[in-house]
Structure formats: structure tokens, C-alpha cells
C-alpha positions in Angstrom: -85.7 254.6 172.3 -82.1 253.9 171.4 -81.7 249.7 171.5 -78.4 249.8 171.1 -77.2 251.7 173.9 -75.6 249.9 176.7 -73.9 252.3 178.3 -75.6 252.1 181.8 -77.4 249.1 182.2 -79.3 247.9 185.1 -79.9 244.1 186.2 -82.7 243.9 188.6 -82.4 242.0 191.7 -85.8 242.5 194.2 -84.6 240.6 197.0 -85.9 242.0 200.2 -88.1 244.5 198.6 -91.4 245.4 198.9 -93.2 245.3 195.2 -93.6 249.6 195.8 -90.6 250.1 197.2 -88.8 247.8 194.3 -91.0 249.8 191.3 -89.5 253.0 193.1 -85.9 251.8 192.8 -86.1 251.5 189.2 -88.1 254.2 188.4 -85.4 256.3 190.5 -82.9 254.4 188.0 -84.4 255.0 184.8 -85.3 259.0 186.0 -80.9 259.0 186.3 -78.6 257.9 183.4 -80.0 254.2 182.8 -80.0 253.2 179.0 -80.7 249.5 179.2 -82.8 247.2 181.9 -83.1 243.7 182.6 -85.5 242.7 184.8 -84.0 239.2 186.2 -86.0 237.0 188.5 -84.7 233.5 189.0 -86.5 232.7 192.4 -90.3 233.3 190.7 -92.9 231.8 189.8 -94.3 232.5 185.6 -97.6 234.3 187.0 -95.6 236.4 189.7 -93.1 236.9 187.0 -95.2 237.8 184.5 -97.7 240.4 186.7 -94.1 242.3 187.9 -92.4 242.8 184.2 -96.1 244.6 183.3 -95.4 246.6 186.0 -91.8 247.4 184.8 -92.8 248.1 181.3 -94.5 250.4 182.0 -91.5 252.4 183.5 -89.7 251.3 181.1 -92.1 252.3 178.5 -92.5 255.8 180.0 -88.8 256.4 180.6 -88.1 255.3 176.8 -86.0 252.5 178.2 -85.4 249.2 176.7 -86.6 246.4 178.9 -84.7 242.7 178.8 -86.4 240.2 180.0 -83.8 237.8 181.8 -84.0 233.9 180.2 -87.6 233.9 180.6 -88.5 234.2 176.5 -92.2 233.3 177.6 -92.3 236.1 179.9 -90.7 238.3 177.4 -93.3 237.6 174.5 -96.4 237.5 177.0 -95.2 241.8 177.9 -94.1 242.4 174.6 -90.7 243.2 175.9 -87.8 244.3 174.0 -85.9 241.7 174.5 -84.4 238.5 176.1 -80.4 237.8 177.6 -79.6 234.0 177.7 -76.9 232.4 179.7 -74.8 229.9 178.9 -77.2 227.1 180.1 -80.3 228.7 178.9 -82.0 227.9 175.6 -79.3 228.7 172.5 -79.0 232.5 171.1 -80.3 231.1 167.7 -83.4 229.4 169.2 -84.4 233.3 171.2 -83.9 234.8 168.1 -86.2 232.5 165.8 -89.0 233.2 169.1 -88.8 236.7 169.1 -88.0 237.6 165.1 -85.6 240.2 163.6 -86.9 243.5 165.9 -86.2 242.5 168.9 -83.0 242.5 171.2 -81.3 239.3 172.2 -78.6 239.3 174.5 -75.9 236.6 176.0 -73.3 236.3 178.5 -70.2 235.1 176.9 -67.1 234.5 179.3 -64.5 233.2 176.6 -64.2 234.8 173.2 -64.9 231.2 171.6 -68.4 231.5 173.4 -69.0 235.2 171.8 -68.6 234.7 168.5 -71.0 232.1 168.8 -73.0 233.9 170.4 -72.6 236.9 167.6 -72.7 233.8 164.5 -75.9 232.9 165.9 -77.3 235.9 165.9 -77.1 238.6 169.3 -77.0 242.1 169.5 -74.7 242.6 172.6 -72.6 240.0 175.0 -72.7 240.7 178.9 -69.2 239.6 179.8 -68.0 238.7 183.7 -67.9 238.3 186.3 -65.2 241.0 186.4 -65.5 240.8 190.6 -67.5 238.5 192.8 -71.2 239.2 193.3 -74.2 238.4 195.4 -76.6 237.5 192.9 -74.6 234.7 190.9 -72.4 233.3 194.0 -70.8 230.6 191.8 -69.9 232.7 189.0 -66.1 232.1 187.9 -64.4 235.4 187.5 -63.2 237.0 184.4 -59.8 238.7 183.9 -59.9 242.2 182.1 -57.8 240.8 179.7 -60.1 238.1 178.3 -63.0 240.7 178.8 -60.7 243.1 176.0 -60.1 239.7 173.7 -63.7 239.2 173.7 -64.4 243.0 173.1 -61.6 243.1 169.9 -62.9 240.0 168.5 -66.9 240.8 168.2 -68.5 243.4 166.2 -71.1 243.7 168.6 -71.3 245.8 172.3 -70.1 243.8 175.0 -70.8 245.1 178.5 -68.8 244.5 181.7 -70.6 242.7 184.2 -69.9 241.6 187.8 -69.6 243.3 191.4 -68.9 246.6 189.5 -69.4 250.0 191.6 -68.4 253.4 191.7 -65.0 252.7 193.9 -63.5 249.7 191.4 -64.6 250.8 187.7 -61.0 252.0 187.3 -60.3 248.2 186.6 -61.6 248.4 183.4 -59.6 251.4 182.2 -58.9 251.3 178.2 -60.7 248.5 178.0 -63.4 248.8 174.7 -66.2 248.0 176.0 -69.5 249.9 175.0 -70.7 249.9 178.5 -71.5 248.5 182.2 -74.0 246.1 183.9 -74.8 246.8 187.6 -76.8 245.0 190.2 -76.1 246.2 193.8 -74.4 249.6 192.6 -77.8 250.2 192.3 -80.6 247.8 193.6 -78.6 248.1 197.3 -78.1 252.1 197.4 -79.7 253.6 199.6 -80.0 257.0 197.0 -80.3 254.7 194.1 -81.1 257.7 191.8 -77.6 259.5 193.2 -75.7 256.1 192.1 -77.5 256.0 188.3 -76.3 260.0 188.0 -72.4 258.9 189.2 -72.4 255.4 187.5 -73.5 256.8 184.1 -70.6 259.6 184.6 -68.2 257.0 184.7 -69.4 254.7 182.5 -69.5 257.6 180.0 -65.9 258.0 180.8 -64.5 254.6 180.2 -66.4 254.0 177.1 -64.8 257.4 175.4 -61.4 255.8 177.2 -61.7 252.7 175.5 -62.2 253.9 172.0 -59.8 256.5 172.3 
């Protein structure tokens, strides 16, 4: 299992699926280019939350993927999951970090480059930075230029990930930028040959990385 590889990673959103039919999604994922999976569930209660990340770890588990649990660090030490991403209004990068020790991965969303070396001071392993486009899943989210996303990517030592809206048809937006990979939601979670998407995503993902670092 490679922790630090970002290149494809996929943040789950089970809205309007069947517990089978979301399991199948992400197994169909993880079979097709995904290196990196956050399971993110903000409408759930801890027991429901808790019964559907032992079902992902195992997947996860099988498919030699790392899992991230999304802000719940409760959830993540009751699975033994890899790791935890924090938000800006969830509980501080340092704090994760003293819960979960040394081995495991903590990531954060930083939006400015003042809030990702913070973030790296305080001890994470990779930033997600975005919202690059609008998305369903985080309605409110302020958008982030490319510009501030390469400024935050120069001034860390750590991966930072593009997040936000991304799909196959607007990657080209982040062209020579040097990031070490991209977070999807719908790209994914909303095709209907979710598998097919993983296998083109991770392609172009692949593509811009090597483009970036060039």
C-alpha cells in the first residue's frame, strides 16, 4: 500500500444509493486507477457511519487502498482506518495527529497558502486544495483560482491535490500546475460506468502530474 500516493483520489458521496449498489461503485473504483479514498458522510449518524466504513475497509483493504476517513477521527480509530482529512472548521491538524500517532495519514483542505503551511507546521501529510469549480456536494464552497492552487503547491513540501467539480472534459484547467494529484466526487460517484471514469481519470491525472513537474 503506497500512503503517499494521491494521484487518483476518490471522495465518496452515497447520496441516492442503495448500500449494494454504493459498495459496488467503489469497488468498481478501486478495481480502475484509484490510489487514495475518503469515505465522507456528513448527513450520518456515528453507528450508520461506523457499520458503512467496515464495509469500505474492507475494499479498501483488499484493493491495497488507503482509506480516509472524512472529519470523523472517532470513526476513523473505531475501523482502524488509515487516516483522517480535516476542514477548516473541523478539529485542528495538530489535535488529529496527537489522536491517531505518527503511522497514520492526516489530511487538510487548505484554500490559501497561509492556511497550508499551517496545516504542513502542524503536522499533515497532504493538503486537498479547491474548490477549483463549483460542486454538488459542498454548495457553499468559495472557489479557488489555479493560480493560488500553484502558490500553495510551490510553497509546501507536502502533495497537494486539486479538488472541486473536476471531470474528464475541464482537467485541462490545471495544466503545469504541480500538483501531485486529483480529488473526484461526481467524476465518479455519478457515472454511470464508474469503473470506465477511474481508467480515463487516472490517465489524465497521470498526465498532469508528469506535466507539472516537468
Amino acid at each position: 500500500m503506497n500512503r503517499s500516493n494521491c494521484l487518483l483520489y476518490l471522495v465518496t458521496n452515497s447520496d441516492h444509493f442503495t448500500r449494494e449498489r454504493f459498495l459496488s461503485v467503489i469497488e468498481e473504483a478501486l478495481q480502475n486507477g484509484v490510489t487514495m479514498l475518503q469515505l465522507r458522510e456528513k448527513e450520518q449518524s456515528g453507528r450508520d457511519f461506523y457499520e458503512e466504513a467496515l464495509a469500505v475497509k474492507k475494499l479498501a483493504e483488499h484493493y491495497k487502498v488507503p482509506l480516509i476517513i472524512d472529519d470523523r477521527i472517532d470513526v476513523a480509530l473505531a475501523v482502524d482506518a488509515d487516516g483522517v482529512h480535516v476542514g477548516q472548521s473541523d478539529l485542528p491538524v495538530f489535535v488529529a495527529r496527537n489522536l491517531l500517532g505518527p503511522n497514520k495519514i492526516v489530511g487538510a483542505t487548505a484554500k490559501t497558502v497561509e492556511q497550508a503551511l499551517e496545516a504542513q507546521r502542524q503536522g499533515a501529510d497532504y493538503l486537498g486544495t479547491g474548490a477549483i469549480f463549483p460542486t454538488q456536494t459542498k454548495t457553499a464552497a468559495i472557489r479557488t483560482s489555479v493560480d493560488t492552487l500553484c502558490e500553495v503547491c510551490r510553497a509546501v513540501q507536502i502533495p497537494v491535490v486539486a479538488i472541486g467539480g473536476l471531470k474528464q472534459d475541464n482537467l485541462s484547467i490545471l495544466e503545469g500546475a504541480p500538483i501531485r494529484g486529483i480529488a473526484v466526487v461526481s467524476a465518479i460517484m455519478a457515472s454511470p460506468h464508474p469503473g470506465k471514469s477511474a481508467r480515463e481519470l487516472a490517465v489524465m491525472a497521470q498526465a498532469l502530474v508528469q506535466k507539472g513537474h516537468n
